[in-house]
C-alpha positions as semicolon CSV with decimal commas, in nm:
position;residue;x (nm);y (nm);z (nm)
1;X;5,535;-9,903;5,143
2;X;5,452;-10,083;5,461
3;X;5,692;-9,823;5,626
4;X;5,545;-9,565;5,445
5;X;5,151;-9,633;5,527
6;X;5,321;-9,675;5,940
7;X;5,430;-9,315;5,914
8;X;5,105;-9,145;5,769
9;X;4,909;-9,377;6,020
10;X;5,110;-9,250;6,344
11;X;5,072;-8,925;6,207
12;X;4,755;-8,931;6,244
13;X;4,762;-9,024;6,559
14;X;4,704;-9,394;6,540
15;X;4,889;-9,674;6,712
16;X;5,060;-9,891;6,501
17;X;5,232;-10,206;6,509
18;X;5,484;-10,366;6,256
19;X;5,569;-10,734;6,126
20;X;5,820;-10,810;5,894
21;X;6,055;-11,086;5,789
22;X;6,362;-10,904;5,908
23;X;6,478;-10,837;6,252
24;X;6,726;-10,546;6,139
25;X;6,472;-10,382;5,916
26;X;6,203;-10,384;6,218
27;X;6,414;-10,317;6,471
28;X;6,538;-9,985;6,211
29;X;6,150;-9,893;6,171
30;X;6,076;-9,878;6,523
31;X;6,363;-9,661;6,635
32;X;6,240;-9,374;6,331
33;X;5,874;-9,470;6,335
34;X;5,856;-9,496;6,741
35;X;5,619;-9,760;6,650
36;X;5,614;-10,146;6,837
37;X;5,692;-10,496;6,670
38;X;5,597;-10,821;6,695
39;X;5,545;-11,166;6,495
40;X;5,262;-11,162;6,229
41;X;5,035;-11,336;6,450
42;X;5,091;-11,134;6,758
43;X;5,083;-10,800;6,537
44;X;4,742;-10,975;6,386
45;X;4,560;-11,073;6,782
46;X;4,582;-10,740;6,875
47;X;4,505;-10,519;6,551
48;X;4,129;-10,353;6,460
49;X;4,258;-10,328;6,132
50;X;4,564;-10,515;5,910
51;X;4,706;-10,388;5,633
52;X;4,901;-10,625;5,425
53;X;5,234;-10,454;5,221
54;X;5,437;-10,833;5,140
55;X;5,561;-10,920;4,790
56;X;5,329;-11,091;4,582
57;X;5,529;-11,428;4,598
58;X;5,460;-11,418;4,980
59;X;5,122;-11,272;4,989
60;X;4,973;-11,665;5,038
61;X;5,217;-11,753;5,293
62;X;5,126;-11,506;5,482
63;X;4,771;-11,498;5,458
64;X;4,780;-11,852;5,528
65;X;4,977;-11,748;5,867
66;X;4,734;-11,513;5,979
67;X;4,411;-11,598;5,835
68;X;4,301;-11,802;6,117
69;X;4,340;-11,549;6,402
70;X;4,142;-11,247;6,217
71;X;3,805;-11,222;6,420
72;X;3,491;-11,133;6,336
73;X;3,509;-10,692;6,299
74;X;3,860;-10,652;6,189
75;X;3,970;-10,476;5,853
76;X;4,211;-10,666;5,646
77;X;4,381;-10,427;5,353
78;X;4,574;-10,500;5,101
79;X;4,851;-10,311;4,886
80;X;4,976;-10,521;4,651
81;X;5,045;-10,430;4,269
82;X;4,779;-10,708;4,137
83;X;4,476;-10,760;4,231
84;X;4,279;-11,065;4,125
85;X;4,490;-11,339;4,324
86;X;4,556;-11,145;4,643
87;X;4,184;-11,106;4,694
88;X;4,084;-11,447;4,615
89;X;4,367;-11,575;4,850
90;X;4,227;-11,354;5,112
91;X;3,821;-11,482;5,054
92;X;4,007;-11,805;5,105
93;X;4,203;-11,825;5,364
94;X;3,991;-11,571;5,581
95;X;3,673;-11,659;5,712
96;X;3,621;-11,341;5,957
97;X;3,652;-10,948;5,903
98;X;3,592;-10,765;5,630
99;X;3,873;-10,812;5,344
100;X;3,954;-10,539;5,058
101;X;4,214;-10,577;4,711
102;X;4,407;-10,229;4,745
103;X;4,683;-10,064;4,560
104;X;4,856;-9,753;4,578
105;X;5,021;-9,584;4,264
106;X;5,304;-9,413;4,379
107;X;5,651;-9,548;4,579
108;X;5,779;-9,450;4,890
109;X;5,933;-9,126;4,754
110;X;5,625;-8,985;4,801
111;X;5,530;-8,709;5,070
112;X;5,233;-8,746;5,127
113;X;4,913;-8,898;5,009
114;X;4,811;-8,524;4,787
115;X;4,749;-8,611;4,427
116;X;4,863;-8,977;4,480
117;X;4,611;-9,242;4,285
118;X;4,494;-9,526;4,470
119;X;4,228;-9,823;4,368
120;X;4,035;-9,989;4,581
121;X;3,870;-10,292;4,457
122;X;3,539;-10,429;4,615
123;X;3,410;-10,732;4,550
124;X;3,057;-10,736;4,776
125;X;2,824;-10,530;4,980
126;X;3,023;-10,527;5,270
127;X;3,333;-10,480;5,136
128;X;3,205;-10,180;4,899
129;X;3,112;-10,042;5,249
130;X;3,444;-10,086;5,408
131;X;3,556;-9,939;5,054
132;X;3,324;-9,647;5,086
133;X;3,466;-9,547;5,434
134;X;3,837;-9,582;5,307
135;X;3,788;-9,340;5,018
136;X;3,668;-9,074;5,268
137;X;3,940;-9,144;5,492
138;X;4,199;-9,128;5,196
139;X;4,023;-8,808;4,997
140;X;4,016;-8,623;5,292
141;X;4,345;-8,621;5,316
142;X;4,401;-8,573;4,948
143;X;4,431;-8,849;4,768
144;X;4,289;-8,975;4,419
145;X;4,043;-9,289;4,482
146;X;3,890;-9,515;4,202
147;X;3,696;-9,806;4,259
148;X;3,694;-10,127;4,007
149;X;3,673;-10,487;4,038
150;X;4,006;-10,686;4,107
151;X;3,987;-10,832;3,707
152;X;3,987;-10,427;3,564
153;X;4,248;-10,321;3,791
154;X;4,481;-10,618;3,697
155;X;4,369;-10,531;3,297
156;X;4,504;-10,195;3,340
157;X;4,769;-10,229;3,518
158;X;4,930;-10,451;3,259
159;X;4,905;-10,116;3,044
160;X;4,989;-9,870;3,343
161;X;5,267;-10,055;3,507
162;X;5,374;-10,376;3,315
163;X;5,385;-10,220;2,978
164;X;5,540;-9,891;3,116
165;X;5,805;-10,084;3,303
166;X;5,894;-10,249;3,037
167;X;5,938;-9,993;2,802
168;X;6,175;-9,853;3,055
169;X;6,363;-10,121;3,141
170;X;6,465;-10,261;2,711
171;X;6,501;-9,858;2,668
172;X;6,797;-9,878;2,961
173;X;6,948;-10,150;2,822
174;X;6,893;-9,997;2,449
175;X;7,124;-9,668;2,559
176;X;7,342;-9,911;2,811
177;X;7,445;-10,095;2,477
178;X;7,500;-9,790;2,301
179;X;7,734;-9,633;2,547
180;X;7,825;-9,261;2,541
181;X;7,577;-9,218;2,830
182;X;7,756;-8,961;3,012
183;X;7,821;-8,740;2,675
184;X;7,550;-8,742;2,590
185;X;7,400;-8,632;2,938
186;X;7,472;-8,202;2,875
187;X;7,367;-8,197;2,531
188;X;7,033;-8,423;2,566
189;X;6,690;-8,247;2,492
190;X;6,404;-8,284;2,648
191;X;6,263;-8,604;2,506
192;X;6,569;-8,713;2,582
193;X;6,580;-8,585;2,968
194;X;6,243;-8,709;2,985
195;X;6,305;-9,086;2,866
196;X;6,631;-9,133;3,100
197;X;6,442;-8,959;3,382
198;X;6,209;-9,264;3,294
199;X;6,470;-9,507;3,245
200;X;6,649;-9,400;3,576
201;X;6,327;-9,398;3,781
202;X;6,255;-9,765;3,720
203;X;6,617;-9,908;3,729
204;X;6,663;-9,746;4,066
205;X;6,356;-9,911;4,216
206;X;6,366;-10,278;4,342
207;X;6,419;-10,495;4,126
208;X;6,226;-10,781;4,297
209;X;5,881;-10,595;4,242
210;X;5,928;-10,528;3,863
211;X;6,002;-10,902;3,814
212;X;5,658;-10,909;4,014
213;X;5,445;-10,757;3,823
214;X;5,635;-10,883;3,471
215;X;5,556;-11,236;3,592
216;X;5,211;-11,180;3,741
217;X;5,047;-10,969;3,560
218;X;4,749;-11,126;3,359
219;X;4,850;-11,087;2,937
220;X;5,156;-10,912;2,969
221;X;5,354;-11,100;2,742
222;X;5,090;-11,031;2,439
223;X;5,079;-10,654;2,576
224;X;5,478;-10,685;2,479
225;X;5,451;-10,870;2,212
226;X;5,180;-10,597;2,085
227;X;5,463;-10,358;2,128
228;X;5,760;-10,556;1,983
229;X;5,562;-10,589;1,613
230;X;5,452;-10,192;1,661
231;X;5,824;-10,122;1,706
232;X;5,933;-10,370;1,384
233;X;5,654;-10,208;1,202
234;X;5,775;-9,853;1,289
235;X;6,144;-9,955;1,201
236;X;6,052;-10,106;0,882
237;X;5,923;-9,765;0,755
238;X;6,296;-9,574;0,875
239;X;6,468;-9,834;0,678
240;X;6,289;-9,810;0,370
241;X;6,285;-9,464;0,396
242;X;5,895;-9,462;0,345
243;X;5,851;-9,016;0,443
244;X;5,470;-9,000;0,333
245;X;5,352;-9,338;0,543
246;X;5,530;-9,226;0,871
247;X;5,418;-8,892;0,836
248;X;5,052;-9,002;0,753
249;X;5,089;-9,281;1,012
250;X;5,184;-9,012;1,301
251;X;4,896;-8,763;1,171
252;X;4,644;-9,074;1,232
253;X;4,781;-9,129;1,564
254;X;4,724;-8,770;1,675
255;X;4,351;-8,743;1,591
256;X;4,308;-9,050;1,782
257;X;4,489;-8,900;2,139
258;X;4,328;-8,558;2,033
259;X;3,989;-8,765;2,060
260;X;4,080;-8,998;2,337
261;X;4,347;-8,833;2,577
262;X;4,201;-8,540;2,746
263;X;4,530;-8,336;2,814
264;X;4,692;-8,403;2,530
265;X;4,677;-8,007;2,417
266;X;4,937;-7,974;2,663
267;X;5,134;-8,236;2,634
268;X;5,436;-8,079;2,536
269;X;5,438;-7,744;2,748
270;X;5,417;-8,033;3,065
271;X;5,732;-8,209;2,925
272;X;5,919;-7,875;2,994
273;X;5,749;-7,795;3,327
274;X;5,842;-8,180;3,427
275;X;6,190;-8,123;3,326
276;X;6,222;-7,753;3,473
277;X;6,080;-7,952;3,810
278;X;6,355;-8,227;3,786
């Protein structure tokens, strides 16, 4: 993502430079990006603004590396997948600038910034200012901005992203187990197309970040463990055969995402237009 944020930056005519733990990956992103390199600190000295794209287990290494060479007018960003830690390490370990929690919802597939979701997550006055500037900056160029405190972004994304994941990832190892995989891949539906599209989508990625956000992520484990006594509930009905409580059950469930999910009306005409996209 750190890549990613270089490109749309020099695109827009800005100067960039890079840091990064690896010399072949830097030395990679400056030959595409035409961008410069240096050490964290040297990359810091010389920045108006920082943007901080690290994995969460070296987020506090890092900010302890740079934290004493931001000055007083510099912009310090971050993109990180949680929110509550990375912005209190940041109030901590950085006594000048203006700091803001950041996270964009989309990987480095994307094209551009168009329909892509991003949260911003001020915490004071000046940083709801820096966060007000930002939004502009990222609407005008299409994006989808929200602003919420670091505590509701980390409470939804255990939903959005840990939950999600999840289901993904004990769904790939479901069908792995299974077998059959390619057999079954010219005579699935589209549920079916639709969950391996799913289950593909988050195997591919790295593996490093899932494990992440499974470990981080504030009350994942009850989220899952939510989800494991839904699914023994749900399997208790197909084994005793119990027709008029799963259909009533599923009935129940659909009033509540008629009342609560806005698109749900066209839920199932998108599942073909997703699938007649991939």
């Amino acid at each position: 993502m750190g890549r990613w944020f270089a490109a749309q930056l020099t695109g827009d005519g800005k100067e960039v430079v890079i840091s990064g733990r690896t010399e072949a990956k830097l030395l990679e992103a400056k030959r595409q990006l035409g961008v410069e390199t240096a050490s964290n600190v040297e990359a810091v000295k010389s920045a108006d603004a920082v943007l901080f794209s690290v994995p969460i287990e070296s987020f506090a290494d890092v900010v302890r590396e740079v934290g004493p060479h931001i000055r007083p007018g510099q912009i310090v960003v971050d993109i990180t997948s949680i929110k509550v830690l990375p912005v209190d390490l940041m109030h901590r370990h950085i006594g000048q600038g203006t700091v803001l929690g950041g996270h964009s919802l989309f990987g480095p597939g994307a094209r551009s910034l168009v329909n892509q979701n991003i949260i911003l997550t001020p915490t004071s006055e000046p940083e709801a200012a820096l966060a007000e500037k930002v939004r502009v900056y990222l609407e005008n160029r299409g994006a989808k901005v929200s602003l919420m405190t670091p505590q509701e972004h980390d409470e939804m994304m255990t939903v959005i992203l840990g939950l999600a994941h999840f289901i993904a990832i004990a769904s790939a190892d479901t069908l792995l187990s299974v077998g059959k995989l390619r057999q079954m891949a010219p005579i699935g539906g589209i549920t079916y197309k639709v969950l391996l599209t799913l289950v593909e989508s988050v195997i591919s990625e790295d593996p490093e970040l899932y494990a992440s956000l499974q470990m981080n992520l504030p009350g994942l484990a009850d989220m899952e463990k939510l989800f494991q006594r839904k699914a023994r509930w749900w399997t208790d009905l197909v084994e005793r055969k119990d027709r008029r409580q799963f259909i009533q059950r599923i009935g129940e469930l659909r009033a509540e995402l008629e009342r609560n999910a806005p698109d749900f009306g066209r839920a199932y005409e998108n599942m073909y237009r997703l699938v007649e996209w991939l």
